[in-house]
Every structure is written in C-alpha cells, then in structure tokens.
Backbone and ligand atoms as CSV (ligand in chain L), in Angstrom:
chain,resi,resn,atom,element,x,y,z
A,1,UNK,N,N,84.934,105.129,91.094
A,1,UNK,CA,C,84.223,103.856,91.144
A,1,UNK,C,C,82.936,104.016,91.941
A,2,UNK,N,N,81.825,103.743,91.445
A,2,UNK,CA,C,80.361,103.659,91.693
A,2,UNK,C,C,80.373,102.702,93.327
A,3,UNK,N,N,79.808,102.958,94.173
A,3,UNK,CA,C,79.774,102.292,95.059
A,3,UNK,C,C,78.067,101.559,95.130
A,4,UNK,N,N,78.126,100.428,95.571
A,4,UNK,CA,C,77.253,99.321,95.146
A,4,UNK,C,C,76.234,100.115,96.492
A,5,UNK,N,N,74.893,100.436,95.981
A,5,UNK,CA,C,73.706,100.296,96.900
A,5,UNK,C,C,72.916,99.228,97.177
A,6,UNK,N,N,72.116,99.690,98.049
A,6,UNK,CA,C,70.830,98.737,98.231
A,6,UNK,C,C,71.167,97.058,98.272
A,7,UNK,N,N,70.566,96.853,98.114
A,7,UNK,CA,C,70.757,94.795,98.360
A,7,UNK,C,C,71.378,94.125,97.196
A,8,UNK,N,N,72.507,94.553,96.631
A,8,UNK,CA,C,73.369,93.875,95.376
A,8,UNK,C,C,73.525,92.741,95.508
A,9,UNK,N,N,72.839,91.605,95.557
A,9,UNK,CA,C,72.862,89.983,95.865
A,9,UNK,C,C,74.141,89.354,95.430
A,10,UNK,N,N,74.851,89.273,96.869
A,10,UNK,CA,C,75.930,88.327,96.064
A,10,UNK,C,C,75.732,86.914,95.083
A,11,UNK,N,N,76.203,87.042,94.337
A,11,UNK,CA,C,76.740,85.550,93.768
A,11,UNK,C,C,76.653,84.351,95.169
A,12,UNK,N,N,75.994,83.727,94.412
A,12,UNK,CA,C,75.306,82.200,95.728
A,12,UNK,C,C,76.302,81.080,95.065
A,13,UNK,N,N,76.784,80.173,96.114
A,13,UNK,CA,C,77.334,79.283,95.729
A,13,UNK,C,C,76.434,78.147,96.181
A,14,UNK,N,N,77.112,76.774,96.246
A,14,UNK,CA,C,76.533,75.056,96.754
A,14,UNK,C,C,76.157,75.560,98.164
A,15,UNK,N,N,74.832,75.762,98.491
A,15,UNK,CA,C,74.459,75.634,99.690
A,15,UNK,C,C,74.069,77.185,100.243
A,16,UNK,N,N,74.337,78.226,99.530
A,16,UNK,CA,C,73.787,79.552,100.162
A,16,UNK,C,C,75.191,80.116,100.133
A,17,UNK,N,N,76.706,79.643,100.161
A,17,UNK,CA,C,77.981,79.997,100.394
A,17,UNK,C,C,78.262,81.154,99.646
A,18,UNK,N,N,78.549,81.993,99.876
A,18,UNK,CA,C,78.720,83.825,98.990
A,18,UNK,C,C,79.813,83.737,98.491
A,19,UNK,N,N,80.321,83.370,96.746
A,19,UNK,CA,C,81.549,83.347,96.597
A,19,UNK,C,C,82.029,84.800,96.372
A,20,UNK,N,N,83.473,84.570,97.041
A,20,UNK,CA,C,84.553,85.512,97.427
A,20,UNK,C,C,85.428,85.906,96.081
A,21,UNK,N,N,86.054,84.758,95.688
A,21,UNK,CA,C,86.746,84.785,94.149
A,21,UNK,C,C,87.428,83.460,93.642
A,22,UNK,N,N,87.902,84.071,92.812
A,22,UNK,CA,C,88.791,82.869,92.225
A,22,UNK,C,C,89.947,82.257,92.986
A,23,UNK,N,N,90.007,80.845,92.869
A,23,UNK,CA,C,91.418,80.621,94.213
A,23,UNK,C,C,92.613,81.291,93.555
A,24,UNK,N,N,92.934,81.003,92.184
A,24,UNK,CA,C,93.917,81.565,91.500
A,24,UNK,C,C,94.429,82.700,91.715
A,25,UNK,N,N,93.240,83.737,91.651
A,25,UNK,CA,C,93.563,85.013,91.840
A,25,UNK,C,C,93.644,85.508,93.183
A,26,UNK,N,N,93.004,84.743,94.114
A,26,UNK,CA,C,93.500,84.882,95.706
A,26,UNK,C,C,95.039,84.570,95.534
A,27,UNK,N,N,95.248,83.383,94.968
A,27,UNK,CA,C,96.666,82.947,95.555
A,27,UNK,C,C,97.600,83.959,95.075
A,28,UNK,N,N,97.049,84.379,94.025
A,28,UNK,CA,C,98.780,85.414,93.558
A,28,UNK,C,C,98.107,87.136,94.320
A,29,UNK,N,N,97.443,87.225,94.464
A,29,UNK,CA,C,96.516,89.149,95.399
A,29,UNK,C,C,97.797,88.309,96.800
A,30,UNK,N,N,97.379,87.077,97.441
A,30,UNK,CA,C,97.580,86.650,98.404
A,30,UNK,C,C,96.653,87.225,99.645
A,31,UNK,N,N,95.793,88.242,99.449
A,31,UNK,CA,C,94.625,88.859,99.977
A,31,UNK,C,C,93.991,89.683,99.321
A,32,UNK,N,N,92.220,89.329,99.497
A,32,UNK,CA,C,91.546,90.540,99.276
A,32,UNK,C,C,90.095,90.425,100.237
A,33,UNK,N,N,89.410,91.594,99.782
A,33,UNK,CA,C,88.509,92.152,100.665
A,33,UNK,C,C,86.893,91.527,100.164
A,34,UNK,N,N,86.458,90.931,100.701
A,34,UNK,CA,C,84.805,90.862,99.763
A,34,UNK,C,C,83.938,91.069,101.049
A,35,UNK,N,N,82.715,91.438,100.279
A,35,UNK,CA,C,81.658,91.285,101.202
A,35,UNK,C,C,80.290,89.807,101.625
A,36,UNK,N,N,79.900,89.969,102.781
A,36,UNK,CA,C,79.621,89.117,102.935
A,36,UNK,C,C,77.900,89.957,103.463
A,37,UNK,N,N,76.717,89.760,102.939
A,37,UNK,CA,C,75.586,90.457,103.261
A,37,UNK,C,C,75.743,91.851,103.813
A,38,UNK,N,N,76.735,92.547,103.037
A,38,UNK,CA,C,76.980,93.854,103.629
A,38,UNK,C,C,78.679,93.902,104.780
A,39,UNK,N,N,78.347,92.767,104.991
A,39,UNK,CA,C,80.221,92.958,106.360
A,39,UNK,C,C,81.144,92.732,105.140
A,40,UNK,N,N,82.018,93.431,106.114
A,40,UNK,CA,C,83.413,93.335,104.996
A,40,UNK,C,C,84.316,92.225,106.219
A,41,UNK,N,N,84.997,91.620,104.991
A,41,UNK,CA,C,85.704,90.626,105.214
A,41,UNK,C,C,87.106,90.747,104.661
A,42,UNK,N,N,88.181,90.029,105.313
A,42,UNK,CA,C,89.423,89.846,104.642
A,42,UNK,C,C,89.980,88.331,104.362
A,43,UNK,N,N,90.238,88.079,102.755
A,43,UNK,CA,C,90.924,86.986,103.044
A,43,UNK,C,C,92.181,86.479,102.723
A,44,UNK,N,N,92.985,86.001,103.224
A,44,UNK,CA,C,94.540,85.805,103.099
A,44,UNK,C,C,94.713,84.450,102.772
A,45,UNK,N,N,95.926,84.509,102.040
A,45,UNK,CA,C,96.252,83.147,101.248
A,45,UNK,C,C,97.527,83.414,101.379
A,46,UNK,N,N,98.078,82.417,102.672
A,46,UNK,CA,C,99.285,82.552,103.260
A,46,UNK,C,C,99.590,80.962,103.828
A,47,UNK,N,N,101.600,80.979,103.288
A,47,UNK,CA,C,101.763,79.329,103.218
A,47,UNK,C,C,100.823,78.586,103.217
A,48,UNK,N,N,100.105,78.502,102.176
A,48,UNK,CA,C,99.079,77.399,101.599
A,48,UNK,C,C,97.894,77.257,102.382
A,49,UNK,N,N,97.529,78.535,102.948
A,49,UNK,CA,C,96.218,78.112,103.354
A,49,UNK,C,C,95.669,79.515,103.634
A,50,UNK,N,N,94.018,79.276,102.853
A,50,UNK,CA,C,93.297,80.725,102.941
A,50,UNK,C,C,92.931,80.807,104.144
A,51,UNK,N,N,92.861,82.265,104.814
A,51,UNK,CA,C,92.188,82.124,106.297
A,51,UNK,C,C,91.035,83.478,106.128
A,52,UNK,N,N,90.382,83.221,106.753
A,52,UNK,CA,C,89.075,84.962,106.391
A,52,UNK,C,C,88.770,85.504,107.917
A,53,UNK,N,N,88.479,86.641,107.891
A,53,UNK,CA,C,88.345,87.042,109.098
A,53,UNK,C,C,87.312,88.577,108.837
A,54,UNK,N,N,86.995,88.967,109.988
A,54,UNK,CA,C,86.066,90.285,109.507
A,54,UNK,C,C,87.510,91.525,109.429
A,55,UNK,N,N,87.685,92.394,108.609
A,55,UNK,CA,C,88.423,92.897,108.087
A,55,UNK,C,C,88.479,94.440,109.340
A,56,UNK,N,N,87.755,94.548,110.150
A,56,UNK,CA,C,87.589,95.839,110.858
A,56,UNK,C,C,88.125,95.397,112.156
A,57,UNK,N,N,89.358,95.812,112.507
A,57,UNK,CA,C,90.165,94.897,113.820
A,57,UNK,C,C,89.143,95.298,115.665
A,58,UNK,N,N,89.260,94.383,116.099
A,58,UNK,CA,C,88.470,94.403,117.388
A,58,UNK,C,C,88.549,95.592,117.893
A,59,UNK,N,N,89.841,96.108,117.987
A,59,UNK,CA,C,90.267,96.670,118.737
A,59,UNK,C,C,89.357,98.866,118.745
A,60,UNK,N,N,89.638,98.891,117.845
A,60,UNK,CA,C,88.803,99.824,117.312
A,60,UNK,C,C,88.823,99.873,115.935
A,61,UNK,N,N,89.172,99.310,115.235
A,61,UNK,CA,C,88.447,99.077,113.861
A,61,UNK,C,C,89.149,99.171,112.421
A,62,UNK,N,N,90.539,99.278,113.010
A,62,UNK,CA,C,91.822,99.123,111.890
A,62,UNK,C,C,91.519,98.401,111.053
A,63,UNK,N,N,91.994,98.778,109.509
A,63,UNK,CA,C,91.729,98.206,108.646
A,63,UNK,C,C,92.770,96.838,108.658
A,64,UNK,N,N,92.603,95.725,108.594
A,64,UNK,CA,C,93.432,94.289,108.824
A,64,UNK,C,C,93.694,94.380,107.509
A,65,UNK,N,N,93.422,94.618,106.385
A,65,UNK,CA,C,93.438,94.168,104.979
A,65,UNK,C,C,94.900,95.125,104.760
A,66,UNK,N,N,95.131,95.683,105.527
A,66,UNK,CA,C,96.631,96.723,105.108
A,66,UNK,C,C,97.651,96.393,105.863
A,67,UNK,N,N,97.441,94.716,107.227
A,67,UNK,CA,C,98.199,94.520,108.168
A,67,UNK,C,C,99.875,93.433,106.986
A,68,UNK,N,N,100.491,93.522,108.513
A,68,UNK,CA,C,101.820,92.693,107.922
A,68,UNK,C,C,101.502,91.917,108.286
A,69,UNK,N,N,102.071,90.085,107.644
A,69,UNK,CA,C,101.279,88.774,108.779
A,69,UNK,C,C,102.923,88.464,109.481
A,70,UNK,N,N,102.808,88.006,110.350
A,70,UNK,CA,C,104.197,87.879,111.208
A,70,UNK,C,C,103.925,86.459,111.846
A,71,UNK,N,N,105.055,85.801,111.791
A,71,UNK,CA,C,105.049,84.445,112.865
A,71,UNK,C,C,105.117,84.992,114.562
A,72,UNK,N,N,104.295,84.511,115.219
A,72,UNK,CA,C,104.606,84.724,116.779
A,72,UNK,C,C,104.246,83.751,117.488
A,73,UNK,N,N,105.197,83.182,117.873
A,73,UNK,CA,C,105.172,81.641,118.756
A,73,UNK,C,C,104.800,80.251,117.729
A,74,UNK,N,N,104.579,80.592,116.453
A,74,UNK,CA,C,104.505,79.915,115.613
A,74,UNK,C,C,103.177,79.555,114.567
A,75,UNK,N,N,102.431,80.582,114.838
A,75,UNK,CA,C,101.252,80.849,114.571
A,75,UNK,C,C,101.489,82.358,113.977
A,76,UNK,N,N,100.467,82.168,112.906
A,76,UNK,CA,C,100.672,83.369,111.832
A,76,UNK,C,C,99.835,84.388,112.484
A,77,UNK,N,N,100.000,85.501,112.260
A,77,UNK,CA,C,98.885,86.455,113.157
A,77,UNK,C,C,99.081,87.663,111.790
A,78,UNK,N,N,98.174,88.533,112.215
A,78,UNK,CA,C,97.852,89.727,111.066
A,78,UNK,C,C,98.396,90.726,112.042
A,79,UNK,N,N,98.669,91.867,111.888
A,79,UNK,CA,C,99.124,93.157,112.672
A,79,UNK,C,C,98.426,94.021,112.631
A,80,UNK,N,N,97.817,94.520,112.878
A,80,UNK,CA,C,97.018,95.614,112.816
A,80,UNK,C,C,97.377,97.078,112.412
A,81,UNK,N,N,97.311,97.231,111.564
A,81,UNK,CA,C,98.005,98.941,111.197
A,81,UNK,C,C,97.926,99.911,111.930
A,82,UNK,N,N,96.988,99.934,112.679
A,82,UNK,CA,C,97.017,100.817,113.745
A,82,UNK,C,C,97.111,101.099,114.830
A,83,UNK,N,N,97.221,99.581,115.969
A,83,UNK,CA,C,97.680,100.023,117.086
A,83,UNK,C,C,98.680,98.694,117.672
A,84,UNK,N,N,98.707,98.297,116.272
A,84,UNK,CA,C,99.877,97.223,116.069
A,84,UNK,C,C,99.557,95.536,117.172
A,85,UNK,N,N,98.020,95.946,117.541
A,85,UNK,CA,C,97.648,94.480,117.992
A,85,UNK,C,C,97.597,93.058,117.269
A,86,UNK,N,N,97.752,91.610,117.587
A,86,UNK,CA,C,98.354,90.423,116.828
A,86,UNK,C,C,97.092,89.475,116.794
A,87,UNK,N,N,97.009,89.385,116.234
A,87,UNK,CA,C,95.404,88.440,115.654
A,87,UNK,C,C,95.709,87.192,115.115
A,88,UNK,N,N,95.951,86.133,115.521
A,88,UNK,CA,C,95.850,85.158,114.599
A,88,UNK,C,C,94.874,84.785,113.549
A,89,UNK,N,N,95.903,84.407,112.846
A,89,UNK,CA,C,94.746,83.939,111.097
A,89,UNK,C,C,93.749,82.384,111.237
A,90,UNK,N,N,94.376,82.158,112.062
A,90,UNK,CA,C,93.481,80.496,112.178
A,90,UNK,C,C,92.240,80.293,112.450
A,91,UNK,N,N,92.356,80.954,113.951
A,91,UNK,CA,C,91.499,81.335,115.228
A,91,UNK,C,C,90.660,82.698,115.511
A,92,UNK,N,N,91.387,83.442,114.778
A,92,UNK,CA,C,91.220,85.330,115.258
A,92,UNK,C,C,91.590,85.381,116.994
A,93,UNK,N,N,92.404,84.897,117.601
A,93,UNK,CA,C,92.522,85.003,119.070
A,93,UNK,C,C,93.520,86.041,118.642
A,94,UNK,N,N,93.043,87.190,120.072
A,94,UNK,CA,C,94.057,88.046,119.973
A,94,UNK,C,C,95.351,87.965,121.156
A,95,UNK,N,N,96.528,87.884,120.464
A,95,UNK,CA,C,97.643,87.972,121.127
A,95,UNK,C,C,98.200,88.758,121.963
A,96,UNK,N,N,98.652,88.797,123.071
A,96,UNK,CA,C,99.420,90.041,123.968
A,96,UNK,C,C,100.433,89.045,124.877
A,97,UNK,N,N,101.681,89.994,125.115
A,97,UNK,CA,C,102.671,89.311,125.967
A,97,UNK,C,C,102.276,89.936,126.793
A,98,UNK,N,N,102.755,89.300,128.021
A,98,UNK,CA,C,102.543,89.074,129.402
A,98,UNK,C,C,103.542,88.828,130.053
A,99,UNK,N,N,103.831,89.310,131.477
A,99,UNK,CA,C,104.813,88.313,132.268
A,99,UNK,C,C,103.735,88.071,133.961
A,100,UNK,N,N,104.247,87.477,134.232
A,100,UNK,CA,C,103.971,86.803,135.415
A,100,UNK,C,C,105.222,87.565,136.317
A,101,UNK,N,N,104.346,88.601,136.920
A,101,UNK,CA,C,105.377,89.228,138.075
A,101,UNK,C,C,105.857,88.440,139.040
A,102,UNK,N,N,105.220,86.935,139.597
A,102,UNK,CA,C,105.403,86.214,140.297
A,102,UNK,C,C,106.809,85.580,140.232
A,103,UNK,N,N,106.859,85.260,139.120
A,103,UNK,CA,C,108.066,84.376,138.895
A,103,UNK,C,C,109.144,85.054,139.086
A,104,UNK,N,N,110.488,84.274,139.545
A,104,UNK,CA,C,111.571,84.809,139.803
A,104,UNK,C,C,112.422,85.784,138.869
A,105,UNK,N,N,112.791,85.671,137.905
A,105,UNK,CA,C,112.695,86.407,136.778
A,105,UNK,C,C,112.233,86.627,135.419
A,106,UNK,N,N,110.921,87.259,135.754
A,106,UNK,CA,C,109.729,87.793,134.718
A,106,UNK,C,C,110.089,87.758,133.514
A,107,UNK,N,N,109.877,86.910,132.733
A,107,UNK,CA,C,110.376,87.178,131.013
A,107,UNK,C,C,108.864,87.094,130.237
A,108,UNK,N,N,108.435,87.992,129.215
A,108,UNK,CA,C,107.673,88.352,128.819
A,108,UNK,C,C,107.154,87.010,127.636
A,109,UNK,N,N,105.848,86.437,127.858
A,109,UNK,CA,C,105.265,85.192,126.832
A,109,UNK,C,C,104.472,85.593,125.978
A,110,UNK,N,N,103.863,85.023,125.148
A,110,UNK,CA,C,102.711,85.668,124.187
A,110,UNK,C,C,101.616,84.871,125.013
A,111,UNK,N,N,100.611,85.481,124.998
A,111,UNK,CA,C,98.832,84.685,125.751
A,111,UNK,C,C,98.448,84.936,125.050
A,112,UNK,N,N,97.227,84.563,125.108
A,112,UNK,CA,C,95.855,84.464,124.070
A,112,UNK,C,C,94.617,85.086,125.309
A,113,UNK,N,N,94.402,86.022,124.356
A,113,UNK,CA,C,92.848,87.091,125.105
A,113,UNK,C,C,91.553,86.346,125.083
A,114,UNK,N,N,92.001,85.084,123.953
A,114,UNK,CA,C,90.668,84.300,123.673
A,114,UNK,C,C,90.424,85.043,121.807
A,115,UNK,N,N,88.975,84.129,121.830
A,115,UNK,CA,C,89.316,84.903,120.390
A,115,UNK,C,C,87.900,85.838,120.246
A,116,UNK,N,N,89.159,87.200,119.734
A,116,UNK,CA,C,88.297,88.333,119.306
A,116,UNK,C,C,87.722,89.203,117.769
A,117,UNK,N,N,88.419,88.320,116.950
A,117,UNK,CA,C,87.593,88.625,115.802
A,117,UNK,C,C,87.303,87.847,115.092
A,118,UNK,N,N,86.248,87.713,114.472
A,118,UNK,CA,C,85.298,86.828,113.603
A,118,UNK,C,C,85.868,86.120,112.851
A,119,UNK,N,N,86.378,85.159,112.837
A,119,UNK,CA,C,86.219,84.281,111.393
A,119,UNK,C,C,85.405,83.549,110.587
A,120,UNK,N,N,85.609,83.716,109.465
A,120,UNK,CA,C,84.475,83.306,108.364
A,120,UNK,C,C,85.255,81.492,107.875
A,121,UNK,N,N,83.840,80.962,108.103
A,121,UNK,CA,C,84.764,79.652,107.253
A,121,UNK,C,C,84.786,79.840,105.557
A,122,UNK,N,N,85.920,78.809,105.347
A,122,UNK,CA,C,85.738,79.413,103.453
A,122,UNK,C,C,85.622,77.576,103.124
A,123,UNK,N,N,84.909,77.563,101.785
A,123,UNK,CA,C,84.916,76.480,101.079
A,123,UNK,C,C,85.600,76.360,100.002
A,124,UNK,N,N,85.969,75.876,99.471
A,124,UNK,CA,C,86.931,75.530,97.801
A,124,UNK,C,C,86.287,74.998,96.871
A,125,UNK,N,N,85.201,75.261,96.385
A,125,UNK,CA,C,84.747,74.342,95.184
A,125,UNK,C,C,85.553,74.952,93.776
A,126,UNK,N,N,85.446,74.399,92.605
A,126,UNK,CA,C,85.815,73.789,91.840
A,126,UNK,C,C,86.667,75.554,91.542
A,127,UNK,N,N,87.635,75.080,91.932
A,127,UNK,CA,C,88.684,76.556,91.454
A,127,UNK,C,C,87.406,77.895,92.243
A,128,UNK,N,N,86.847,77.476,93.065
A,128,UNK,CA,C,85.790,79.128,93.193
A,128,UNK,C,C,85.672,78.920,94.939
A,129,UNK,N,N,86.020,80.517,95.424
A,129,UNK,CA,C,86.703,80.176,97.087
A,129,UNK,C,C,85.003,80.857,97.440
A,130,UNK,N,N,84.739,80.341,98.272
A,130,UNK,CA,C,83.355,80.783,98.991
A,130,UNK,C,C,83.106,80.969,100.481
A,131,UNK,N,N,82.247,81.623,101.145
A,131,UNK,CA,C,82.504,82.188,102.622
A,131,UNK,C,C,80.920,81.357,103.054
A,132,UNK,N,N,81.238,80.688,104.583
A,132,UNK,CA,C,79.466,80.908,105.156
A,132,UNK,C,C,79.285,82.024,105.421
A,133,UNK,N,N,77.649,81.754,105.276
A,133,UNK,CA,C,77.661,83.252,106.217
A,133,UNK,C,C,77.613,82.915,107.851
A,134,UNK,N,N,77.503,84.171,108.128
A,134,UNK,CA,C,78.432,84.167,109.787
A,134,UNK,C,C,77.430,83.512,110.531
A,135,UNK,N,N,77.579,83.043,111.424
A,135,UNK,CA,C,76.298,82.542,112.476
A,135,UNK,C,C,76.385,83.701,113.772
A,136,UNK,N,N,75.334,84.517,113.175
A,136,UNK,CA,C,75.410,85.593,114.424
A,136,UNK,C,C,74.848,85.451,116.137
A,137,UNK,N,N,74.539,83.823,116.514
A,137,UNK,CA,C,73.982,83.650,117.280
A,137,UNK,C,C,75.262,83.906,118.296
A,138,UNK,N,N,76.714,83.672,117.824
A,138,UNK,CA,C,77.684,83.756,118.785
A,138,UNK,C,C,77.973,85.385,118.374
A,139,UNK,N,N,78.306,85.650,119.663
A,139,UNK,CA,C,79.156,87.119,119.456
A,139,UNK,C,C,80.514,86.868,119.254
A,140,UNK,N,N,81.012,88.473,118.420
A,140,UNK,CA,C,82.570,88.633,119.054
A,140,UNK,C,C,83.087,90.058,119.023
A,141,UNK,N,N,84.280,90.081,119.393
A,141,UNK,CA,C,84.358,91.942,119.779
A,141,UNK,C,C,84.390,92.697,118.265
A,142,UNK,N,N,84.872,91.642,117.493
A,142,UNK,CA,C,84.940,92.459,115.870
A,142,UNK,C,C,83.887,92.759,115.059
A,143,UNK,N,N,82.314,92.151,115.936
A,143,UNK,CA,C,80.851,92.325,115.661
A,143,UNK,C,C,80.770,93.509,115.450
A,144,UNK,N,N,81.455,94.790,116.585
A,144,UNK,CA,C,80.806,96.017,117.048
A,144,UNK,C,C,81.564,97.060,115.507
A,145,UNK,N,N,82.379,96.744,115.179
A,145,UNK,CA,C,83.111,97.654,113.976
A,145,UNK,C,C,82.297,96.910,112.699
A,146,UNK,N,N,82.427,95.796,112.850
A,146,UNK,CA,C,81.533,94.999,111.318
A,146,UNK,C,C,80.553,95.880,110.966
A,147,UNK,N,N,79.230,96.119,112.056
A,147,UNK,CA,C,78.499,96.674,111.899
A,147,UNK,C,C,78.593,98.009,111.898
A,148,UNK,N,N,79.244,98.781,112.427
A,148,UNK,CA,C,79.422,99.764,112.340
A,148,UNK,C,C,80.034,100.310,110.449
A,149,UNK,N,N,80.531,99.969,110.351
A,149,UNK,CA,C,81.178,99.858,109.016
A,149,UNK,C,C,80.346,99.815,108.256
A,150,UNK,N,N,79.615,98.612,108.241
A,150,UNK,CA,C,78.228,98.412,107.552
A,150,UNK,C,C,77.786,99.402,107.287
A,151,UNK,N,N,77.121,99.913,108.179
A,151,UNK,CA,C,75.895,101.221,108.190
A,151,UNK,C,C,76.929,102.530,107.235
A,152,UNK,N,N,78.201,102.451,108.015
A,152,UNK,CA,C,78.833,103.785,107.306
A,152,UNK,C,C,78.878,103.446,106.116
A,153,UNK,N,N,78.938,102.718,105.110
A,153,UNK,CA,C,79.067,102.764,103.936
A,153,UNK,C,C,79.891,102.270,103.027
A,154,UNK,N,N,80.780,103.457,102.599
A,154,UNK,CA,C,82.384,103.229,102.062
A,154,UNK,C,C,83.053,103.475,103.289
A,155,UNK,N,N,84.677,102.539,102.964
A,155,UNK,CA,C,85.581,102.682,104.162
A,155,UNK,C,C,86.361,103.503,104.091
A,156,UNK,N,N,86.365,104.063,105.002
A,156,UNK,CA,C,87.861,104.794,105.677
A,156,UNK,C,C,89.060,104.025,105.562
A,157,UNK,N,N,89.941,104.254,105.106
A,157,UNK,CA,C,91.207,103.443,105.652
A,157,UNK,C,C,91.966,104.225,106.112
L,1,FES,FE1,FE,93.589,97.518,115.561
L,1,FES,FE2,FE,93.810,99.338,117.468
L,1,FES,S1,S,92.415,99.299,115.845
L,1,FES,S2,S,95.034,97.664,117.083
C-alpha cells in the first residue's frame, strides 16, 4: 500500500471538520485510525459512544489503536500495549493507583495524573463522523509523540 505524501487534503466537512468515516462502519470496526492534518488519531465506538484521542500514548508513544478498553472505577480507559498505562476515553486523564501511606491501612485507589493525551472532539452529521481540528494553543504530553510520528512518516507498531 502506497503511502500518502505531501499535503493529501482531507475531505472537509460543515465548518472545516476533517471527516473520519462512516458512523456505520465505525460502529461495527468499533475503532479506527484517521488522520487529522498529518496527526494520527484513534477513534473508538464503545457502549454507544465514539471517543477520539491522539493514537501515540503519552507515555512514550504506544500505539493506543492495538489497546484493550477496560472499566476502572467506572470509567472506560484504553490500555496501552506497551507499558500497560490507563487512559480514559472521555477525558484522556491518565490513571495510576496510589495509596496514601498515611492511612492506617493503605489500600491502593485509582487517581487521575490530570489529563495527558489529546482528545479530539467528533461531530455526527448526517451518518458522516468528523474530527475538529486540535486547538494547539493548549498543550498536552501526547503533543510530543503526535509530532514526532508526524515527521516519521509511516508507523511503527
Ligand atoms: Fe504507553 Fe508506555 S508507551 S504505557
């Protein structure tokens, strides 16, 4: 398969929105990968709701598009294939248990690091799923692999 050069203009939707694909065919993939001005993105269509995120995990740059999604504390999170860190799909906050050595007997909670990888909002027009593009005025830690990725080309997985 030919890999796409130079400035291949995505498909523009209502408002500048880069469509991603068909909802149909999201819903039964239940994920796939598109690009968004060059970043790669992932999007999941899980119990009834698509969530997108930048596809290159914060952490050092695991591919998310190959993760398991798991309930933890009741919130869906992605896994990371490679160093098995927990991302929520909503938010992108990344998950880690913790205990509080303080307390009398320490039992381990899930916290939130805050959130560390990008999410993309998606729109739904008429059967056709579409992404903004990112507002790069905010940072986040999943910026530094996005781009990186970018420049490299084709992915590694
Ligand atoms: Fe994702 Fe390390 S690269 S957990």
């Amino acid at each position: 398969r030919a890999a796409l050069r130079g400035s291949a203009s995505p498909a523009m939707g209502p408002d500048g929105l880069v469509f991603i694909g068909k909802e149909e065919d999201i819903k039964k993939s239940q994920r796939i990968t598109a690009k968004i001005d060059g970043r790669e993105i992932v999007v999941f269509y899980h119990e009834g709701k698509f969530h997108a995120l930048d596809s290159r995990c914060y952490h050092e740059g695991g591919p998310l598009c190959n993760g398991e999604i798991e309930d933890i504390d009741g919130q869906a999170c992605i896994v990371c294939p490679w160093h098995k860190f927990k991302i929520t799909l909503e938010t992108g906050e990344g998950l880690y248990e913790g205990i509080n050595p303080l307390e009398p007997s320490p039992t381990p909670k899930w916290q939130s690091k805050g959130v560390k990888q990008r999410i993309h909002k998606l729109t739904i027009d008429n059967g056709n799923v579409y992404a903004s593009p990112p507002d790069l005025s905010v940072n986040f830690d999943s910026d530094y692999y996005a781009e990186k990725y970018k420049k490299g080309g084709e992915l590694a997985i």
